[in-house]
N, C-alpha and C positions, 0 to 999 in steps of 0.2 A: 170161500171168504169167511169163512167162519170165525177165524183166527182176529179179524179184525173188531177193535170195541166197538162196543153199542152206542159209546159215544159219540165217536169219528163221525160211524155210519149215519148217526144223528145229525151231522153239524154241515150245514150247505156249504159249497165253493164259495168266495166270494165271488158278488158278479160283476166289479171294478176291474179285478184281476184275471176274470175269465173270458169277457169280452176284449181287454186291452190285448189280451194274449188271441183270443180269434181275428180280433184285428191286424196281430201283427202275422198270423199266418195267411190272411188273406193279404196283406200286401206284398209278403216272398211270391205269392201266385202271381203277382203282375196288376194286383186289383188297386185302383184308385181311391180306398176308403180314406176318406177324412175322421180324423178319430177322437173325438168330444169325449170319451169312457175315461179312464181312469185320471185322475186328478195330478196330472204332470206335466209341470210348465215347459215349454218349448226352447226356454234357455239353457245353455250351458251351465255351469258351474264356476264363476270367474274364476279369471285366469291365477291371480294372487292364491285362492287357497288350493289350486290343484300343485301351484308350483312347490308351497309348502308342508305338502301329504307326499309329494316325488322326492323331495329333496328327505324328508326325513326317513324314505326306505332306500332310496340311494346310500344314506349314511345308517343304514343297519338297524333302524327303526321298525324291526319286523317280528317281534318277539311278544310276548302276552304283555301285559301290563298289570297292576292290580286292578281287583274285580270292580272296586268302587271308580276305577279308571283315572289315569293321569293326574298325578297333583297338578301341573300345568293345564288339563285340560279343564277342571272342576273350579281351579281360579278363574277362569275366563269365564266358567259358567256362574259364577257368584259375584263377578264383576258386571258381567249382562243383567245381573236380577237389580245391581243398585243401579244401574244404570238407566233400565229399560223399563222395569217394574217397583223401584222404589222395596225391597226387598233384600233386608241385611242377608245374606244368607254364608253358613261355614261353611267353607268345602268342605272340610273334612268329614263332619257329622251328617251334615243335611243335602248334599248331592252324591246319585250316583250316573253316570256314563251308563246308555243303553243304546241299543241298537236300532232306536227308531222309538215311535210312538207305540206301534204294534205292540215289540218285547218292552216295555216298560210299561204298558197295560197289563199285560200278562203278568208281572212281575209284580206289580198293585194290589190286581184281585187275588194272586197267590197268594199273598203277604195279607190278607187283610181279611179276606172269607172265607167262611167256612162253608161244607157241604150244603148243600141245601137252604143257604140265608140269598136273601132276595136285593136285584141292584135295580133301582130305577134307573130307567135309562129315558131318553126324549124318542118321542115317536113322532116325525123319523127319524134316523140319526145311522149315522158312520155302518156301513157293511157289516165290518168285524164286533163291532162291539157285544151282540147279542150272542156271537157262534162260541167266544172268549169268556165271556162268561162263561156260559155253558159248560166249556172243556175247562174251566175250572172247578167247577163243580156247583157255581152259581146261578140261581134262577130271574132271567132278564122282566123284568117286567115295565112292559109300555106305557107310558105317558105322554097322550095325543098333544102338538103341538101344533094350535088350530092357526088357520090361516089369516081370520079376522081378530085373534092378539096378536098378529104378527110374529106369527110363529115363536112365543115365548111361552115359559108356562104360565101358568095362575095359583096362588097360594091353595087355592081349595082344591084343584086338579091335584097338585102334587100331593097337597094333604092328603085327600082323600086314599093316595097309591101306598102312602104305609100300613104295614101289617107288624103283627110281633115279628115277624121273620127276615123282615127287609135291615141290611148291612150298610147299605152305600146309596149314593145317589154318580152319576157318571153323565158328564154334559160335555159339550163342545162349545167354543167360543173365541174368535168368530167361528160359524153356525158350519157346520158341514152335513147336509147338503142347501139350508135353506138362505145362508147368509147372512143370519140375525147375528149381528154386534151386542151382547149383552151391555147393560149399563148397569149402575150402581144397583138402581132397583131393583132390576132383573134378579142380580146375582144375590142381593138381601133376600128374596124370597128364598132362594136354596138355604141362603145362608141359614133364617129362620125352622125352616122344617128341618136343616139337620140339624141342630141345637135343640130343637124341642122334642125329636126321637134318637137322641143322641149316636148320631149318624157321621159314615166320615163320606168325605165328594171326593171326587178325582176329577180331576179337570185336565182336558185335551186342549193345550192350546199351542198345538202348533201351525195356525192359524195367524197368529195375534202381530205379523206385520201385514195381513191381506186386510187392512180397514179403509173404507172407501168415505167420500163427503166428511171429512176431515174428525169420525170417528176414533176413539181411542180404545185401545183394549185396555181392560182392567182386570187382572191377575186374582183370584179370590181370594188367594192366601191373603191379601193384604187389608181384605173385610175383619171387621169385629169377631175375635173370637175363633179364626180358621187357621191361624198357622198354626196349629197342630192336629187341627181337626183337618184338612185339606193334602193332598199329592197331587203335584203338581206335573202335567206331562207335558214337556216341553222337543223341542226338534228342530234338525234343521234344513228336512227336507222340501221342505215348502218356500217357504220365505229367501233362501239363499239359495234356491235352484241345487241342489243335492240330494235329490230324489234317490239315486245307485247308491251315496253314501252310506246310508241306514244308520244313521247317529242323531242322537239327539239326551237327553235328560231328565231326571226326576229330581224334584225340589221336597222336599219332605221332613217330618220333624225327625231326630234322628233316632229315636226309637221303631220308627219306621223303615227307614232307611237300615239299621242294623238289619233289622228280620230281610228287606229284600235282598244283602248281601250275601246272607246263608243259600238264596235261592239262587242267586246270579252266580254264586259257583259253582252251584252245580245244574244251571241248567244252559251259560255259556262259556262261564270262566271272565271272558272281558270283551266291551265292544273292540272292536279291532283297531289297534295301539295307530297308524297312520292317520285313519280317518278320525281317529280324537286330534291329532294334530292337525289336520285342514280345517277343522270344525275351532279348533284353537284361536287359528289365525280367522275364521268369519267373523267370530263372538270378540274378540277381546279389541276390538279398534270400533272407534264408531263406523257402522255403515258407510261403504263407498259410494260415491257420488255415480258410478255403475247400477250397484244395487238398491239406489235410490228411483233412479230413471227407471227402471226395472218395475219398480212395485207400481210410480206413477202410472206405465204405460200398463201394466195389471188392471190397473183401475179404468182404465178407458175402454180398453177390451172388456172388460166387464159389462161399463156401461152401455158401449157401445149394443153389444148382446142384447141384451134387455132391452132395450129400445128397439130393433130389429125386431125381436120373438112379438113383441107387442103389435108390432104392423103386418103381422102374419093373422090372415084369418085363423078362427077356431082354438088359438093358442094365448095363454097370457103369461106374465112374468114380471111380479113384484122386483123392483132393483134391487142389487144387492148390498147389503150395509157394508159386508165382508166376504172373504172368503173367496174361493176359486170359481163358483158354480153360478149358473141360472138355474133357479127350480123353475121347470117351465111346467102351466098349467094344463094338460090335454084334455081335459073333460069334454070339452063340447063336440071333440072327435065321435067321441062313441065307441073308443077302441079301449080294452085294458095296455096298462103300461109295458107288460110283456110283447101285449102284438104290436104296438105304435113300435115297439124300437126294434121289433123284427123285421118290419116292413121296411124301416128306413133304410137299418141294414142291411137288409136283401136287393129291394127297390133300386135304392138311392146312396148306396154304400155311405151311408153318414151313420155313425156309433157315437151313441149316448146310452147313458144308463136307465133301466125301466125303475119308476117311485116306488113300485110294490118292492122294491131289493133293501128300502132303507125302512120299511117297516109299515104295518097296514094301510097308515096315514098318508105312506107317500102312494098308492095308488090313485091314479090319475095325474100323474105327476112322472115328467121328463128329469132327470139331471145332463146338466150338459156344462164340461171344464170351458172356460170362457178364456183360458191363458194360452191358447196355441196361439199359432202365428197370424198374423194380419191374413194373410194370402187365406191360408183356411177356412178363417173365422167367418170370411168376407162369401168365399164361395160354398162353403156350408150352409151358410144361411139362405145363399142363392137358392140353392138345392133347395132346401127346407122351404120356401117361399111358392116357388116353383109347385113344389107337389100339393099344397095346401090350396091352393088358388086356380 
């Protein structure tokens, strides 16, 4: 093994992707696991944009595209920004076509850090973001996101985490995994500290239709002072059930976007030329009355959860503002986050992700996707209730 970097060997699996994956080989075994892990809603894909990703390799739509992707595709994404977020944006200059949120993370910190310059990131926060870093050549650095601000930062907290060395700030919203809906305020406070250590954010919001009690997302680029300081990561696996897709967008000044072009050719060439077309047709019409009923009934499974976890001895669970998840609280168990979800797994064949995975802050802390099916959600929780009691 020698042969392999010190980096890799450095950089953990993720454990969204590893459990979802032991999950699915425990169910080829004939095992009944109900499966709460990785963050993937239980819906199809409607039918309108599979029909219009088929029809356009049917008719020979299966060739590379340009690397900034689709003139057709990038209108629709600049159509969606004045539409959705109040955000002039040029196709041409200030979007590019990526393959999800992941590679357009990737594609950010390459484009924007250097060796050794330090990203704040929220603690806790998203799997990948700290490993990504890393193998970019960037140092993650935590900033606790306490449970009595409601999981937000605070101007001094984040103050406090700059150094001469720190490049970036890197947040989600809505919250993955704790389900904070930023508001104006929230997002002024980033805003503020990166204006005043003249800092650029990247912002993950492919999230931003999972808002729940009739919350709105707010886009940061469109704060005082950040559309050129800000990259914006947008997608469309979440919100439009397109998880297998892998497509989604970056918003960016276009000096920005130049530099991630150089990198996107050489490190994919183009997202893949059909799936800009399905993703075409999701983005450029308003929401279907489908995908409407869709996010509604999201939200009730949401709530529904949380209210549930709440009538479980030893467990609690703040609602969620947004977002896919319940952070459920296990503290009063007595167990680390690792053993709570081993047990369940093993036990009780129920998979959920352990808190220690999204960062120091989330131990003692369950995640658990709230967007599977009624039938699951319903007998998971049985389960769950069942072993606590």
């Amino acid at each position: 093994m020698g042969y392999i970097s010190k980096k890799v060997l450095e950089t953990p699996p993720s454990a969204t992707v590893s459990i979802a994956d032991r999950v699915t080989e425990m169910k080829r075994k004939g095992m009944a696991v109900i499966d709460f892990s990785a963050g993937r809603a239980v819906e199809n894909t409607p039918a309108d944009i599979c029909q219009a990703a088929a029809q356009s390799m049917l008719d020979g739509d299966t060739h590379q595209t340009m690397a900034k992707g689709k003139l057709e595709y990038r209108k629709a994404c600049a159509v969606k920004l004045e539409r959705d977020n109040g955000i002039d944006a040029d196709p041409d200059k200030s979007i590019i076509a990526t393959m999800g949120i992941k590679q357009g993370l990737t594609l950010s910190l390459l484009a924007t850090i250097n060796p050794g310059d330090e990203v704040i990131v929220e603690d806790p926060c998203f799997v990948s973001y700290r490993p990504l870093i890393h193998l970019c050549g960037g140092i993650p650095v935590n900033v606790p996101l306490r449970r009595e601000n409601r999981y937000r930062w605070t101007e001094s907290d984040l103050d406090a985490a700059v150094t001469d060395k720190t490049r970036a700030i890197l947040f989600c919203s809505p919250h993955n995994p704790t389900g904070t809906v930023h508001t104006e305020e929230d997002l002024d406070i980033i805003v503020q500290t990166a204006k005043k250590h003249d800092l650029v954010v990247l912002s993950d919001e492919v999230y931003e239709r999972a808002t729940w009690g009739g919350r709105k997302h707010i886009c940061i680029a469109t704060r005082p002072w950040m559309e050129d300081r800000s990259i914006t990561l947008m997608g469309l696996t979440k919100s439009y059930a397109m998880g297998g897709w892998r497509i989604g967008f970056i918003y960016a000044s276009e000096a920005t976007i130049s530099a991630m072009l150089a990198i996107q050719q050489h490190l994919v060439t183009c997202a893949a030329s059909f799936t800009q077309t399905g993703a075409t047709k999701a983005l450029a019409d308003i929401p279907s009355s489908r995908l409407k009923t869709i996010w509604k009934d999201w939200e009730k499974r949401c709530l529904y959860a949380a209210s549930e976890i709440n009538m479980i001895p030893k467990l609690s669970c703040d609602t969620p503002e947004g977002g896919f998840y319940a952070w459920i609280d296990i503290s009063r168990t007595g167990e680390t986050s690792v053993e709570f979800g081993e047990r369940l797994l093993e036990d009780l064949q129920i998979a959920l992700i352990p808190g220690s995975a999204f960062g120091p802050s989330g131990e003692g802390f369950m995640r658990m996707t709230c967007v599977r099916s009624w039938d699951d959600l319903r007998a998971g929780l049985l389960r769950l209730k069942q072993s606590l009691t």
